[in-house]
C-alpha positions in Angstrom: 220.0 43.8 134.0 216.8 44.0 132.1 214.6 45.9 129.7 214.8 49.7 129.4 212.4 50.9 132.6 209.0 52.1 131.3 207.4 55.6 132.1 209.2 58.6 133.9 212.7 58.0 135.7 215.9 59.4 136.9 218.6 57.5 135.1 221.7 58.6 137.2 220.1 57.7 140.1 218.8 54.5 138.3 222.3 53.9 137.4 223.5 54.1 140.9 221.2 52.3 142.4 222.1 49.5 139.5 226.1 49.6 140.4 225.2 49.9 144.4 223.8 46.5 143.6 226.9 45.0 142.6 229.6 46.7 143.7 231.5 44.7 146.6 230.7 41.6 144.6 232.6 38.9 143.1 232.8 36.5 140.5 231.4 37.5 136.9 228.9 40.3 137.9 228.6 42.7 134.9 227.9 46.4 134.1 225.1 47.7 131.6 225.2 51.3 131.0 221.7 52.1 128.9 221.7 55.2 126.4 219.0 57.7 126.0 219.2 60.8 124.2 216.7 63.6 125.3 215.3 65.7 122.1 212.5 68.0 121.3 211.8 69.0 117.9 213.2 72.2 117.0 210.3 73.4 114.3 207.4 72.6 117.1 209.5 75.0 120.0 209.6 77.2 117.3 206.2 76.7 116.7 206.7 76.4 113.1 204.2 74.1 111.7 204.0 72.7 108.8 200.7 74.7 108.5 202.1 78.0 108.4 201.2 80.3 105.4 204.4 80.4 102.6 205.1 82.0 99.4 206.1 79.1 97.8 206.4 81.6 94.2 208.3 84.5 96.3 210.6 82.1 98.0 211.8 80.1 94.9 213.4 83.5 93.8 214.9 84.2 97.4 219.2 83.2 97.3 220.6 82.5 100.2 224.4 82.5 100.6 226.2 79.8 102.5 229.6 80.5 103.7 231.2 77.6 105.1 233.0 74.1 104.7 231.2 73.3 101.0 228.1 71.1 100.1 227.7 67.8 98.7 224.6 68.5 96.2 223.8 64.7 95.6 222.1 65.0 99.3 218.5 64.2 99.0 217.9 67.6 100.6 219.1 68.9 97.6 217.3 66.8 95.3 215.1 70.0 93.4 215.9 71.3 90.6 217.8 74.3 90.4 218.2 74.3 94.3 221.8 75.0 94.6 222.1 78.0 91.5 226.1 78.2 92.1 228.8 77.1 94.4 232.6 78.8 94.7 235.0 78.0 96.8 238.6 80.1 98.0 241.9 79.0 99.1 244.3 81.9 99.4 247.6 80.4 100.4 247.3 78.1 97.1 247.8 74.7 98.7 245.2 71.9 100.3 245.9 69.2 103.1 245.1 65.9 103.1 241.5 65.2 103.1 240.6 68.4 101.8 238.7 68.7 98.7 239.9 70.8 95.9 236.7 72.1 95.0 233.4 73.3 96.0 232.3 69.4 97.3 232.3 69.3 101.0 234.5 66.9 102.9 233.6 67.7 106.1 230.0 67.9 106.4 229.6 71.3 108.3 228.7 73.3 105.3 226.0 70.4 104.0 224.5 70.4 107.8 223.9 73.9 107.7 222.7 74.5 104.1 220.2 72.0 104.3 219.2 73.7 107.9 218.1 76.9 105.9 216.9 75.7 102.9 216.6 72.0 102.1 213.4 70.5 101.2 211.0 68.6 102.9 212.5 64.9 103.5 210.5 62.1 105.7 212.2 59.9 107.5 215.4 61.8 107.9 217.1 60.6 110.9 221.3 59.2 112.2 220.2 55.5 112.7 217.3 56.0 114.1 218.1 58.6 115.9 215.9 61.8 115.9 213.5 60.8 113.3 211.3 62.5 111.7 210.7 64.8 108.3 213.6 66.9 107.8 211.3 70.4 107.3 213.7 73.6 106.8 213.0 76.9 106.9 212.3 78.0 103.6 212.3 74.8 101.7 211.6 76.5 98.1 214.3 79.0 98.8 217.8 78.9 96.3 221.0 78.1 97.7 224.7 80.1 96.9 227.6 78.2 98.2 230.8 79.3 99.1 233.1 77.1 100.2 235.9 79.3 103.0 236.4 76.4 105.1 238.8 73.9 105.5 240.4 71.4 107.4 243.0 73.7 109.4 240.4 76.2 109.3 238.4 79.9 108.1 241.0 82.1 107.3 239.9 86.0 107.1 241.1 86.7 103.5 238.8 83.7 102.0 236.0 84.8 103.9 236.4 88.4 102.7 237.0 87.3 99.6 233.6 85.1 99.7 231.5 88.2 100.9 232.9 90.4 98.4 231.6 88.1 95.4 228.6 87.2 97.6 227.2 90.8 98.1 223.8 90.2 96.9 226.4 65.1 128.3 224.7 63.7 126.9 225.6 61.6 123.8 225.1 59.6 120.8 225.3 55.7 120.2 224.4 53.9 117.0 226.8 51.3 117.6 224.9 47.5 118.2 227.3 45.4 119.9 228.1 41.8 119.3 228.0 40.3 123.0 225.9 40.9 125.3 228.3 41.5 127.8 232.6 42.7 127.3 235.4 42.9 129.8 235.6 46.0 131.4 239.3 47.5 132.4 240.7 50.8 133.8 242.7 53.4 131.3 244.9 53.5 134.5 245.8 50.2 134.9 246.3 49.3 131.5 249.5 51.6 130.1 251.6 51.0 127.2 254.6 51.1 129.4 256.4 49.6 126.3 256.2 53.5 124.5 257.1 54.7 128.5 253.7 55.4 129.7 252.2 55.0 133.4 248.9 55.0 135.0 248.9 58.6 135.4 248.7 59.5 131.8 246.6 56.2 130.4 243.6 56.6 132.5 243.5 59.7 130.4 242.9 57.6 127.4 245.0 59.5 125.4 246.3 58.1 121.1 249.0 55.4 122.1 248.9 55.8 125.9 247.1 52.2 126.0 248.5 48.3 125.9 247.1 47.4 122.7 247.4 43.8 124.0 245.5 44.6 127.3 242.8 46.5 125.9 241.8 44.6 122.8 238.1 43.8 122.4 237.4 45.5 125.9 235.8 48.3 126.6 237.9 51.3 128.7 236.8 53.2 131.6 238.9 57.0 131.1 239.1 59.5 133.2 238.4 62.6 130.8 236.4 63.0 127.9 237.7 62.6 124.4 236.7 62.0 120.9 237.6 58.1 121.4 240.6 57.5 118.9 242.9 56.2 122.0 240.7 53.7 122.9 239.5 52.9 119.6 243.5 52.6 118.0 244.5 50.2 121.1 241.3 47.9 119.6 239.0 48.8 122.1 235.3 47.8 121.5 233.7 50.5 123.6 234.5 53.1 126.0 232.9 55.1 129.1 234.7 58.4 129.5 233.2 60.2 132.9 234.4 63.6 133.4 232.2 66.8 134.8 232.2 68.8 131.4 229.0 69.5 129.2 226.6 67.2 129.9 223.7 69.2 127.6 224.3 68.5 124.5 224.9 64.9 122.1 228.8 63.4 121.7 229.1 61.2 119.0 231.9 58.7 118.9 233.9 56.3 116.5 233.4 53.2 118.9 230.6 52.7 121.1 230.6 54.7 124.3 229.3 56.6 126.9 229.5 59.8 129.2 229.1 60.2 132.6 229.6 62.8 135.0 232.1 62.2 137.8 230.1 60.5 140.4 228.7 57.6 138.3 232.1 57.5 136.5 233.3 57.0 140.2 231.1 54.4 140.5 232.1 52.5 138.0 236.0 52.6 139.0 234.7 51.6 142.7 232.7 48.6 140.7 236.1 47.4 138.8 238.2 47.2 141.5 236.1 45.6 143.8 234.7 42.8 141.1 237.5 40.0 140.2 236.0 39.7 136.5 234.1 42.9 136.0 232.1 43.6 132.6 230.3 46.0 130.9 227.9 46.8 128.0 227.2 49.5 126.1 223.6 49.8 124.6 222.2 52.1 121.9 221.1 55.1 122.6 217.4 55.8 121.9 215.5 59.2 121.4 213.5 60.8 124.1 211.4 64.1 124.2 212.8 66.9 126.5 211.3 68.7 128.9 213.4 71.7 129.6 213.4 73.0 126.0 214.1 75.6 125.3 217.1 76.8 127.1 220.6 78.0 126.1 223.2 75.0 126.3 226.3 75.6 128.5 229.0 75.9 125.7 227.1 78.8 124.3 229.0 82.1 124.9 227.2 84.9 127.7 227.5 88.7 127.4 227.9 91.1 127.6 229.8 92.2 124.8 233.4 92.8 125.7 234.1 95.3 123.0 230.8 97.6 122.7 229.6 97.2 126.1 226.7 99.8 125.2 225.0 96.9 122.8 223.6 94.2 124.6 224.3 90.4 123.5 223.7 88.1 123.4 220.9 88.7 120.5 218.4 86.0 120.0 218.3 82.4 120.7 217.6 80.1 117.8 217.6 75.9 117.6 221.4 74.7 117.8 221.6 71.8 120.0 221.4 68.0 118.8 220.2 68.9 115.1 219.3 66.6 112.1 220.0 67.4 109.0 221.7 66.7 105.7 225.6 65.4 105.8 228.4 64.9 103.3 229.0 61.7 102.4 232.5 62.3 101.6 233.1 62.0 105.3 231.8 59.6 108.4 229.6 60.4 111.5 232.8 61.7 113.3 235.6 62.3 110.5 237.9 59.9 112.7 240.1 57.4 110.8 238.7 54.4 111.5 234.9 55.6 111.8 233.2 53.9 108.7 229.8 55.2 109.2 229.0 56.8 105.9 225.5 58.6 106.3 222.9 60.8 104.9 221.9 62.6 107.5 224.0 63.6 111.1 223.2 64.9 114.6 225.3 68.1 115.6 225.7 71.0 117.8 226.6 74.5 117.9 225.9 78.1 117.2 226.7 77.0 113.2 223.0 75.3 113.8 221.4 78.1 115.3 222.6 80.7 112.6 220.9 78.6 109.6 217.3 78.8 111.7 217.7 82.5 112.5 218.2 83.4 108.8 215.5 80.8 107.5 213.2 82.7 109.8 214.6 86.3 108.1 214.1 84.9 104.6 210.6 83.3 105.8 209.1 87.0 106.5 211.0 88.5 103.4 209.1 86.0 101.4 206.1 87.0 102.9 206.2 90.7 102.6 207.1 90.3 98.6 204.1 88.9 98.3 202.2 90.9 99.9 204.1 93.9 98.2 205.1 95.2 102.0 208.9 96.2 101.7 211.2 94.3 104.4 213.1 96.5 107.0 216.9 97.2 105.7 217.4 95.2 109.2 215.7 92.1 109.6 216.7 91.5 113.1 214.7 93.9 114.0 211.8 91.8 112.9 212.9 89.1 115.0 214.2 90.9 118.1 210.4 92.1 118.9 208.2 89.2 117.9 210.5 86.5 120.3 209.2 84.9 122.7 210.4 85.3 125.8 212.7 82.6 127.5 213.0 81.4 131.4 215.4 83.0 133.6 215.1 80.2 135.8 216.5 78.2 133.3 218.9 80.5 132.1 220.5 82.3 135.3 222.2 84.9 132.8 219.0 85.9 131.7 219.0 88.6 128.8 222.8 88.1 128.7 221.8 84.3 127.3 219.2 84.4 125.3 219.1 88.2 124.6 215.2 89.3 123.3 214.4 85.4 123.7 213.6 82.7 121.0 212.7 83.3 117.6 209.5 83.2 116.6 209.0 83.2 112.8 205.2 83.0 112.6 204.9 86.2 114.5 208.2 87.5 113.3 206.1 88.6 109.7 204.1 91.1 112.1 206.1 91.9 114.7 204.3 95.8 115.3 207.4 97.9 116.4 210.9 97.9 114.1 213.9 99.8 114.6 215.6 100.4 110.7 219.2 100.3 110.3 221.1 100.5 106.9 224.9 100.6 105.7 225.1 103.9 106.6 224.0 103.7 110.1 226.6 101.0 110.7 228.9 103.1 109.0 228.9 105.4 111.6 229.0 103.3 114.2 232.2 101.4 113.0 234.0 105.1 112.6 232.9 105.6 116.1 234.8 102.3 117.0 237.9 103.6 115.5 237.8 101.8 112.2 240.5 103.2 109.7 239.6 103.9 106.5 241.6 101.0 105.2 239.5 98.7 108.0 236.4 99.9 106.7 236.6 99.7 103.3 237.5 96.1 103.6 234.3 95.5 105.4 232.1 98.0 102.6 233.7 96.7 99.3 234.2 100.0 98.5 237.7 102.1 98.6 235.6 105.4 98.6 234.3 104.5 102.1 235.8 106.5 104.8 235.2 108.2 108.3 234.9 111.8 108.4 233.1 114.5 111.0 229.6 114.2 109.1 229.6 110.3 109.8 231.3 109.5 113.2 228.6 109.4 116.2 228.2 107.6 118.7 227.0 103.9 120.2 224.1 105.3 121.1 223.1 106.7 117.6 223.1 103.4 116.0 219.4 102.2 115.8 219.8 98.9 117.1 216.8 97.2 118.3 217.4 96.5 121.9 218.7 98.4 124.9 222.4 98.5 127.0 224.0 100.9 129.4 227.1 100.1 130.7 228.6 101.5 133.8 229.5 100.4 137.7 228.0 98.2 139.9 224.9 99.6 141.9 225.1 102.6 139.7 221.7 104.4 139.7 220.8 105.2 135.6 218.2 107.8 134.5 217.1 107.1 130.7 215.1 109.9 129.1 213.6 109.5 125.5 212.5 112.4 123.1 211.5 112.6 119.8 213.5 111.6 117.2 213.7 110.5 113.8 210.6 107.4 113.0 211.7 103.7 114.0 210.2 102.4 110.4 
């Protein structure tokens, strides 16, 4: 159907308009559904150059401790000596599934993504085949790394993560398949069931492991009604598949076999174009990179306040880069972890609030730097520092508003002079906790310390905790009067 369009364009309408062409047809029409990936660098919405002012001395002695799935150290982003200063890793019941490493080495990639978010060095052309490429600039690149590895396969259980900090205290989606042909046979989940192993239409067009005639669906690529990570049409020897469903459509899927996403009127498009062409047929292409223009905004799978537990403390808290990131992978694993997926790679593209978490405490180790070496002590509560120097984020966007983004986007630069700071120590959050109704037993387990406990002198209230933004629950058109006096100093 031709080359990619040149200059702006809607591509569901353009897709449409493509299948409105052929649908009612006959003979050996075909189906091309084109990729594109919409992307905006994270470091220049930050606006995080790579001009910004850095303690390189100051930073090499800041350690920052990475809790997750592991790291694998021969990773470029790495590749500095003295980078990674130590690495643990905790299994309390004892025993390891299959796939799981028995060591600090990370099998999954998670941990590797996320460490190098934070702290790996500068790496140029970092990119998953293309995709997202660039230099791989972190955000404090001379910064040491502590790894603990609490993750596993079937999970992060409590007692390893406690166990960790108490040794520690100190829609869119994603191609990089090329196919062969330049055009496949095209079939319906639905009309292809493995009725050998007793399955009907009703369950195949779901697409599910084993719901598929192996023989019917070899070297074809599947049209399911639901989105999945691929491994039924991938097992029956499918060559692609376009899954169309109305789920999140904001963020990059990656697949084992070459596929696509579409929402549920193009995805009904495409059924209409297989049952009303005798020989239908389809390709896939791969998917290219795009700038976006809505960025920043919060994407749909990440959670909304307010809180359900302290109502009085506002959340969400900040919003930090987590959508679609590039960075370092283990290459003990593939793109996707699925058997069958043989894509071993440097580099990956996820999502998640496990991306945004790295940026947010780059940012808080960024300022730290900073005031060391300008002799400046750091507030006991860094948030603080980056609650009032974000920028502010659009509620037309973001209909939740504060209860999305919270004080707004972080802003590093401006985060080392933010003016105002509310201070909060272990002893402030103390308090709060014993108003909360921690036990002692609770408590201590969260302190370290079996001399911690809640007594008259430190139980207050939620609103004695100096956290540095501003909640009140109560009813619905409820009319609030706030006064303010004097108190203790904010810094």
């Amino acid at each position: 159907m031709g080359d990619r369009p040149k200059g702006d364009f809607s591509a569901s309408s353009l897709h449409t308009s493509m299948l409105e062409q052929v649908v009612g047809r006959h003979g050996g029409c075909s189906l091309r559904v084109p990729k594109w990936k919409e992307a905006a660098p994270h470091h220049k919405v930050m606006g995080f150059s790579q001009k910004v002012k850095r303690a390189l001395i100051v930073k090499s002695n800041l350690i920052i401790g990475m809790l997750d799935t592991g790291v694998w150290p021969e990773s470029v982003s790495f590749n500095d000596n003295g980078k990674i200063i130590g690495a643990h890793y905790y299994r309390s019941t004892g025993s390891f599934l299959p796939g799981d490493i028995p060591s600090r080495r990370d099998s999954e990639g998670h941990g590797t993504h996320t460490a190098s978010t934070v702290a790996g060095r500068v790496v140029k052309n970092a990119s998953l085949f293309g995709l997202g490429a660039g230099t791989a600039r972190r955000g404090v690149p001379s910064a040491r790394i502590r790894v603990y590895k609490i993750c596993w396969s079937d999970g992060c259980y409590d007692a390893d993560i406690l166990a960790a900090f108490a040794i520690a205290d100190g829609g869119v989606y994603v191609n990089t398949f090329s196919l062969k042909q330049s055009m496949y046979t095209l079939v319906y989940g639905g009309n292809v069931p493995n009725t050998k192993d007793g399955y009907d239409g009703s369950v195949s067009r779901y697409c599910f492991v084993d719901s598929l005639d192996e023989t019917l669906v070899k070297d074809k690529i599947v049209l399911c009604d639901q989105l999945s990570d691929g491994e039924g049409p991938l097992y029956a020897g499918g060559i692609g598949a376009i899954m169309q469903d109305d789920g999140f459509k904001d963020l990059a899927f990656s697949f084992p076999l070459s596929a696509s996403y579409l929402g549920s009127t193009d995805g009904a498009a495409v059924f209409l174009y297989i049952n009303k062409t005798s020989k239908p047929t389809a390709t896939i292409e791969k998917s290219i990179a795009k700038k976006g223009k809505l960025a920043p905004f919060v994407v749909s799978f990440s959670s909304r306040g307010p809180n359900p537990i302290t109502r009085d403390i506002r959340k969400l808290d900040l919003a930090a880069p987590g959508v679609d990131i590039v960075a370092a992978w283990s290459e003990a694993t593939t793109v996707t972890g699925i058997t069958g997926d043989e894509r071993v790679v440097p580099y990956n593209v996820i999502s998640g609030t496990s991306m945004s978490c790295p940026h947010a405490s780059g940012a808080a180790a960024y300022v730290k730097s900073l005031n060391e070496l300008r002799e400046k002590k750091t507030p006991k509560s860094p948030v603080s520092l980056l609650f009032f120097s974000a920028f502010p984020m659009s509620a037309t966007k973001n209909p939740e508003a504060e209860f999305a983004y919270g004080s707004g986007h972080i802003n590093p630069v401006k985060a080392a002079n933010p003016g105002l700071i509310y201070n909060a120590g272990e002893s402030d959050y103390i308090q709060f906790l014993c108003d909360q109704g921690y036990s002692n037993e609770s408590l201590q387990l969260v302190t370290g310390s079996n001399t911690t406990t809640c007594s008259a002198s430190n139980n207050g209230t939620v609103w004695d905790l100096n956290y540095p933004s501003f909640a009140l629950s109560g009813p619905v058109g409820a009319f609030v009067t706030w006064a303010v006096k004097k108190g203790r100093p904010f810094y």
